[in-house]
LOTOR-974059 format. One line per 5 residues: their letters; for each residue y, z negated, x negated of C-alpha. Coordinates in steps of 0.02 Angstrom, whole numbers, plus 32768, in hexadecimal, padded with zeros to 4 digits. Each point is the difference from the previous one (the first is absolute). Layout:
N
a = Y,Z,X; ... $
! end
This chain:
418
xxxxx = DBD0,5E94,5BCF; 7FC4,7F4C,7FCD; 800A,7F72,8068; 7FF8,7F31,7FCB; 7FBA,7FA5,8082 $
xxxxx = 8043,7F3F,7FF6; 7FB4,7F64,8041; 802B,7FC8,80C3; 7FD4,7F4E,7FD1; 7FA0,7FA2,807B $
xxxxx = 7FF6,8033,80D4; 7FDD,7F91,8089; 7F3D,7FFE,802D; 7FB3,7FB3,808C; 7F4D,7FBB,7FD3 $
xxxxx = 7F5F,7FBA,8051; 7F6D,803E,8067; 805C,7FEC,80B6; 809E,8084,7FCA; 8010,8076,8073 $
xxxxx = 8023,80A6,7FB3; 8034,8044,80B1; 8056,7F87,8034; 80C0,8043,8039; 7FDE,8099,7FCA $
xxxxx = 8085,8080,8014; 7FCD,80A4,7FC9; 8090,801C,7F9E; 7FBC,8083,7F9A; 8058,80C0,802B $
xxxxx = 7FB8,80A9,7FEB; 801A,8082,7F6B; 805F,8072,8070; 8098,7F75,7FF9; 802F,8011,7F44 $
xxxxx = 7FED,80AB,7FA0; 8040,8029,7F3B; 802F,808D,7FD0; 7FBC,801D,7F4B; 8095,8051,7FB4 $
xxxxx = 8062,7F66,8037; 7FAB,7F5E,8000; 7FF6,7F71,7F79; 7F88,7F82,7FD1; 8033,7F57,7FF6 $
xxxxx = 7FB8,7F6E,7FBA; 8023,7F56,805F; 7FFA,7F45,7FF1; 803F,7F71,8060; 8092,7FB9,801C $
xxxxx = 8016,7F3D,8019; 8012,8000,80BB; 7F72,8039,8089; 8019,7FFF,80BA; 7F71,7FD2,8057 $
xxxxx = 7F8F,8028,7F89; 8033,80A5,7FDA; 8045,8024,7F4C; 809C,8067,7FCF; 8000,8070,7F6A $
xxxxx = 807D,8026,7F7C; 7FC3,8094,7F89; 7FDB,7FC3,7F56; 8001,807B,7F60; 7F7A,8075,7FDF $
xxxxx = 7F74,7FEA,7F87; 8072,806B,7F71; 7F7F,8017,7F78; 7F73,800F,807E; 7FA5,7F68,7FC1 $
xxxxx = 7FCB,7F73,8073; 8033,7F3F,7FC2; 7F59,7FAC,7FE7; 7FD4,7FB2,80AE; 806C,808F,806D $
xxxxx = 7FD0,809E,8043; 805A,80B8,7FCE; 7FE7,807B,8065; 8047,80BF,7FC0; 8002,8084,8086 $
xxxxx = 7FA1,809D,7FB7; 7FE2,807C,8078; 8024,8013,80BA; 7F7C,8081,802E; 801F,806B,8091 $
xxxxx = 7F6D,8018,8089; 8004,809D,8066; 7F73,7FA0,8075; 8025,7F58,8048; 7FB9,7F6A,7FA9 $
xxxxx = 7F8A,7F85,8052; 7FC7,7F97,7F83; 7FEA,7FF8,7F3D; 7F98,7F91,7F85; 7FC4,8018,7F57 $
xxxxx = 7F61,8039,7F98; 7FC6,8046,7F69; 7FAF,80AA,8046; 7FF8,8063,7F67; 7FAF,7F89,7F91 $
xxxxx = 8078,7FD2,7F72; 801A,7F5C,8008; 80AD,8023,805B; 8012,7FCA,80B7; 8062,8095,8060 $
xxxxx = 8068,7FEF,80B4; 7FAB,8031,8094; 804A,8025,809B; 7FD9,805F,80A7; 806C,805C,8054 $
xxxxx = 7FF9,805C,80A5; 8040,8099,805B; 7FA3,8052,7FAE; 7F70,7F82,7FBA; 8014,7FFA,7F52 $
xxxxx = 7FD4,7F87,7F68; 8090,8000,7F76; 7FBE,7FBE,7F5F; 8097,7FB9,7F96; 7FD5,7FFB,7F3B $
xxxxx = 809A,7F7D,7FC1; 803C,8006,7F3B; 8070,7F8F,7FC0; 809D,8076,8053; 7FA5,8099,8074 $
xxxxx = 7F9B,7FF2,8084; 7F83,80B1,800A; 7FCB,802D,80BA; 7F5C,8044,8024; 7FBD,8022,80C8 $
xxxxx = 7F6D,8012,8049; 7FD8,803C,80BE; 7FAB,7F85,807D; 7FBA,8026,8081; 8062,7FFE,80B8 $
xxxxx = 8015,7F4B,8041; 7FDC,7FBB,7F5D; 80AB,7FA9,7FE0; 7FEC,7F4D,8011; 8018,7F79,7F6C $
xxxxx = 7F96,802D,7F79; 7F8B,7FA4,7F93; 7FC3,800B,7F4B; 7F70,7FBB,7FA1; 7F64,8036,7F9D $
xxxxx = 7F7C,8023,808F; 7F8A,8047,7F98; 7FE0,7F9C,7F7C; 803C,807C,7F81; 8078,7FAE,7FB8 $
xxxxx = 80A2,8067,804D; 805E,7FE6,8099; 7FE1,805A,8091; 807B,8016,8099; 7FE2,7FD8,80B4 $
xxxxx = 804E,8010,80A9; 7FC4,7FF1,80BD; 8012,808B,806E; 8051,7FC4,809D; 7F97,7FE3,8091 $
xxxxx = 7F6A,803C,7FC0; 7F5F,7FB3,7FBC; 801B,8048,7F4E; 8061,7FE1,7F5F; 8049,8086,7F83 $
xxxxx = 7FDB,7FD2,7F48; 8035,8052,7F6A; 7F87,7FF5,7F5A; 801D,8040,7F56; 80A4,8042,7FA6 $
xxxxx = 8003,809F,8084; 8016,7F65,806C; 7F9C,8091,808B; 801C,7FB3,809C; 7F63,7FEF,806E $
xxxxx = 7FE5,7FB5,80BB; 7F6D,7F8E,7FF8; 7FB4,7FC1,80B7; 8002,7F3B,7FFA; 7F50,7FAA,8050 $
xxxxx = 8068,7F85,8052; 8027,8013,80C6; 80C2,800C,8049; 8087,806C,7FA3; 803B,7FD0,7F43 $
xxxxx = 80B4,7FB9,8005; 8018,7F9F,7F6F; 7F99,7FFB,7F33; 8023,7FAC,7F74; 7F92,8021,7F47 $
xxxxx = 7FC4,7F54,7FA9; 7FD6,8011,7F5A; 7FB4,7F31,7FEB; 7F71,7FDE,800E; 7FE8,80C0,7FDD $
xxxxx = 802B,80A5,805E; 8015,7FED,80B6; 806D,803C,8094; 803B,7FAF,8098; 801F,804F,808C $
xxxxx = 8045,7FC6,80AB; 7FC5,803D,80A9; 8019,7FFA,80A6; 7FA2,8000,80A2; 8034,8004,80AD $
xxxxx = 8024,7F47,7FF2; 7FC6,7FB0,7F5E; 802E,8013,7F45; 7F9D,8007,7F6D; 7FEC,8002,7F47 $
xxxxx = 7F81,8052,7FB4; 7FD9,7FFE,7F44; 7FBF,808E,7FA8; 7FA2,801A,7F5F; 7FC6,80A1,7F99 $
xxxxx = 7F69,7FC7,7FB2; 7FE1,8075,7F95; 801F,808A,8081; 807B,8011,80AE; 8058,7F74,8039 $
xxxxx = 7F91,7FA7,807C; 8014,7F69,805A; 7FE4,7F5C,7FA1; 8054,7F76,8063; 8049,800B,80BC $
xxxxx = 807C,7F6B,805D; 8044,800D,80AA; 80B8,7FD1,8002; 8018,7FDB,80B1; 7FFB,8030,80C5 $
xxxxx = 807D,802C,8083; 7FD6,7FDC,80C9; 8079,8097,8018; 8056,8087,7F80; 7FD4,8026,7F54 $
xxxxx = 7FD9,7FA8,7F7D; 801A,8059,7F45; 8018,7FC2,7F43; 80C0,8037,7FD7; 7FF9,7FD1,7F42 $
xxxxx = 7F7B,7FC9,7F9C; 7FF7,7FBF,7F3F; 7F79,7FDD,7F8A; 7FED,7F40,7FA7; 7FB4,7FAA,7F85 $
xxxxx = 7F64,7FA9,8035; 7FC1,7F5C,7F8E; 7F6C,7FF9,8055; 7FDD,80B6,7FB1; 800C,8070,8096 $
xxxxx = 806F,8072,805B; 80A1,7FA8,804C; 8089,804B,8071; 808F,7FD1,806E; 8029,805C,8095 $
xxxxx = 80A2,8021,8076; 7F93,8006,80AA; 8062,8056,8090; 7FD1,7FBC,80B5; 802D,8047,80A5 $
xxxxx = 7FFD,7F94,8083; 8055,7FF2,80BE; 8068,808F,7FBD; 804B,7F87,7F68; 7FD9,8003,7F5C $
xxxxx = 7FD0,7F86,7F85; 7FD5,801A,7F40; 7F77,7F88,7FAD; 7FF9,7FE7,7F3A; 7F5C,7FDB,7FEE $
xxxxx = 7F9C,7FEE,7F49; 7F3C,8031,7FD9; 7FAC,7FBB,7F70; 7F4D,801A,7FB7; 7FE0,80B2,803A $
xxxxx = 7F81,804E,7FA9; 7FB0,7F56,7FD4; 7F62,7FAD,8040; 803F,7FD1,80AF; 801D,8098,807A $
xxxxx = 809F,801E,8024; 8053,7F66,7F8A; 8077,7F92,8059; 8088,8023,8063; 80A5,7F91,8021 $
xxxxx = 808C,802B,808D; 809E,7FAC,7F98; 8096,8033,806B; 8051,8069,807F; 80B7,805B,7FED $
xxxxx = 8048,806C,8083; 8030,8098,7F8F; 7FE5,7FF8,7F4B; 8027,807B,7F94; 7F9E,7FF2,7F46 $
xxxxx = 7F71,7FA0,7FB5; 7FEE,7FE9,7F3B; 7F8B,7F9F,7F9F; 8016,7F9D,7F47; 7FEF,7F6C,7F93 $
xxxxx = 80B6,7FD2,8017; 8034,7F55,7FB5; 7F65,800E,7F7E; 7F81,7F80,8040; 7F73,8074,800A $
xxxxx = 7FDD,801E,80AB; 8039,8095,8072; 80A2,7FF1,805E; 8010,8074,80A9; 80B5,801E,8035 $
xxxxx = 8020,805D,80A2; 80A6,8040,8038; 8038,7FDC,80A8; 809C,8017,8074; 804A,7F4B,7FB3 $
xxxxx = 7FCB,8002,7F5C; 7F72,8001,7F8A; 7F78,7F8B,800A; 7F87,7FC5,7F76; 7F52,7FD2,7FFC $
xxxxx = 7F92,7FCA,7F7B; 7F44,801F,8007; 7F83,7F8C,7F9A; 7F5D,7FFF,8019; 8001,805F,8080 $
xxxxx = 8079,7F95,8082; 80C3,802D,800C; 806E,7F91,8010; 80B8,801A,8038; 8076,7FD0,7F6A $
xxxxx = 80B7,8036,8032; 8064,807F,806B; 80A1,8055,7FBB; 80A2,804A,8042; 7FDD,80AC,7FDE $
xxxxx = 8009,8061,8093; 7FF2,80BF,800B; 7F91,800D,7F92; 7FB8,80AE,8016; 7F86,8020,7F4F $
xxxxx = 7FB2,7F72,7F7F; 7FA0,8021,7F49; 7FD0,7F8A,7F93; 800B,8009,7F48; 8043,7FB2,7F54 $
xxxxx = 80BB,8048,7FEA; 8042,7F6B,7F8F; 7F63,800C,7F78; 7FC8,7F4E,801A; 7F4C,8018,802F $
xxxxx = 800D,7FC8,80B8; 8010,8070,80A2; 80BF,8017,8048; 7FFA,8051,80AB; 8084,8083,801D $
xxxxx = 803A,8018,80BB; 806C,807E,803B; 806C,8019,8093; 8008,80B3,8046; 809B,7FD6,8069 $
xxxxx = 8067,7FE3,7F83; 7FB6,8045,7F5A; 7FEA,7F57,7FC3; 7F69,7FC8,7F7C; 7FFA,7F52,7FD4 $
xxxxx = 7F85,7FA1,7F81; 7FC0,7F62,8007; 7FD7,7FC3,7F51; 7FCE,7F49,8014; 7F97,7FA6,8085 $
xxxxx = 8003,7F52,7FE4; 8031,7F70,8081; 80C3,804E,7FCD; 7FD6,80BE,8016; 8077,8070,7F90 $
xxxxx = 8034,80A5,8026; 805C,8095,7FAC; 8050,807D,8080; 803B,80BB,7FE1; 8040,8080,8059 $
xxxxx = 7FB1,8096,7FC3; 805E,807F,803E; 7FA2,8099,804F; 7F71,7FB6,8042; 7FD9,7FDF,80C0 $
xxxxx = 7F55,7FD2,7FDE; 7F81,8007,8089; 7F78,7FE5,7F74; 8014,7FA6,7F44; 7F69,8018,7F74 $
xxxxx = 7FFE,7FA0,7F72; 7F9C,8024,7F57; 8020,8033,7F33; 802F,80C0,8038; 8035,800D,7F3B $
xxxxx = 7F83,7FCB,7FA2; 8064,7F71,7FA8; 7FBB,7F6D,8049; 807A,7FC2,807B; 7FEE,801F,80BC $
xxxxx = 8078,808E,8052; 802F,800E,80BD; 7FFA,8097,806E; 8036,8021,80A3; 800B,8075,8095 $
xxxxx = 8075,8013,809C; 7FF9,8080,8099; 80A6,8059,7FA2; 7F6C,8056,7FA2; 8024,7FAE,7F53 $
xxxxx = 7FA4,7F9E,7F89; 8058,7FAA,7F84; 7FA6,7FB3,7F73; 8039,7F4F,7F98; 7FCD,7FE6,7F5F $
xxx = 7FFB,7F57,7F95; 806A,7FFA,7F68; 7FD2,7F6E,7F8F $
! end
């Protein structure tokens, strides 16, 4: 089925550097096990607003589908393929081109057992292949070209332990490579500018780190370390970490930092630019605390050039924009329960929308423009509980798809029709 996605018009924002994001939060977010959908029975439906919000909240009348399956110039259509069944649970999916034809694929890992389904989309099939991982090997996964061979290669961390499992080659063979780095490997994340690299989180007994690592022109060895911060008591690990453009032509990142302290818990976004670059260990900027947040995404939203971090926390989502290497809060919105974000361009106008999805509810919402007015185009898209969104061209036509992933063990893949 087809969905049209219409414009919100313009949401409340609240702006400047002193917002706090924080600030009254709720946690009004629920759990997956409080809505399930039954795939014989449910509908998708596609949603706008209506003229009256209460408290900042919108209500939504369905709107008519997309009939012809082709998106008005300047709106997104989104057409429900496939909804692929997953005998393992998924943890995590992303996207890469891992057997070299030019065609990005959907990755996702799954556990119980460990397993890495490849998803090879057409324009109305989705073909499943899976490969074994080895045990503990489920966490989000990762995928970039680490070798410098010109094809995307797959990696994962294997929890707890000092060691990564990569995947090379169209066999995609998975193999458990020993990390130099000292604490256990929690989070990784491939960067593919200025050239192939990996980042991968670790943990001591009370400090967090991020550690860069290169292949050149063999195994991935270290090229770039940071420490990410120090507890006096508890743990200290990096719970999500993303890749970023760097002008400065290194290796940025920005991290979700986990700190355990006085048995409470604090999470610290914090942004590393210039890795790999002249100065050990670049520079390295705390930019905010939350108290649970949820997702962390990374684009050139409203088009000005420079990278824009958005993090999703129990209120809402807030937005950051990075230039020259010093972030800046720009605005907070009323999103909350936000469980899963991906960036990508659904409406085919050249700039990044950022898709967030609420697992609670089933809800995926796109925001099209970011300007000083911020637009947004909401859907309901039916099956999908998503505790993880991808976006990339999974076609091969040149407009980005979406694909997610929820603990019902489905992934359901959206493609573009324009």
């Amino acid at each position: 089925m087809v969905h049209r996605i219409e414009l919100l018009g313009a949401l409340a924002i609240a702006c400047g550097p002193t917002a706090d994001p924080e600030e009254g939060s709720s946690g009004s977010g629920t759990s997956a096990g409080d809505s399930t959908v039954s795939p014989s029975t449910s509908t998708s439906t596609t949603t706008a607003a209506s003229d009256d919000s209460v408290d900042g909240k919108w209500d939504f009348a369905p709107l008519p589908i997309c009939g012809d399956g082709v998106a008005v110039p300047g709106h997104v259509c989104l057409e429900e393929i496939h909804v692929v069944p997953l005998d393992p649970i998924p943890v995590g999916v992303t996207s890469g081109d891992v057997d070299g034809d030019g065609i990005v694929e959907a990755l996702v890992t799954s556990t119980a057992p460990e397993t890495l389904v490849v998803g090879f989309v057409t324009a109305d099939d989705v073909a499943v292949q899976e490969h074994a991982l080895p045990p503990d090997a489920a966490l989000p996964v990762t995928a970039g070209d680490l070798d410098g061979d010109g094809i995307d290669d797959v990696a994962t961390v294997l929890w707890a332990q000092s060691s990564l499992v990569l995947a090379y080659g169209p066999a995609l063979e998975a193999t458990s490579v020993a990390v130099p780095i000292d604490g256990p490997v929690v989070a990784a994340h491939a960067s593919g500018d200025p050239g192939p690299g990996l980042f991968v989180g670790s943990s001591g007994q009370m400090d967090a780190r991020l550690t860069l690592l290169r292949p050149n022109g063999g195994p991935l060895d270290i090229a770039d370390a940071v420490d990410l911060g120090a507890t006096d008591w508890g743990p200290a690990y990096p719970e999500r970490v993303i890749s970023l453009p760097d002008a400065s032509g290194g290796y940025a990142a920005a991290s979700i930092v986990q700190m355990t302290c006085d048995f409470s818990q604090s999470f610290e976004l914090r942004i590393d630019v210039g890795l790999g670059g002249g100065t050990p260990g670049g520079a390295s900027q705390l930019i905010d605390t939350y108290e649970s947040p949820t997702a962390l995404a990374a684009g050139d939203l409203d088009g000005d050039g420079a990278q824009d971090v958005v993090v999703a926390t129990t209120q809402g989502l807030v937005r950051y924009v990075v230039t020259d290497g010093a972030p800046m809060l720009l605005s907070t919105l009323d999103q909350a329960g936000v469980s899963a974000l991906a960036v990508g361009d659904f409406d085919g106008d050249g700039r990044d929308d950022l898709a967030a999805g609420r697992e609670s509810t089933g809800e995926i919402w796109i925001g099209t423009q970011w300007t000083d007015a911020p637009q947004y185009e909401d859907t309901l898209l039916g099956e999908a509980y998503p505790t993880a969104l991808a976006a990339a061209d999974f076609d091969g036509d040149g407009f980005d798809d979406l694909a997610s992933v929820d603990f019902a063990s489905v992934m359901s893949v959206w493609l573009s029709r324009h």
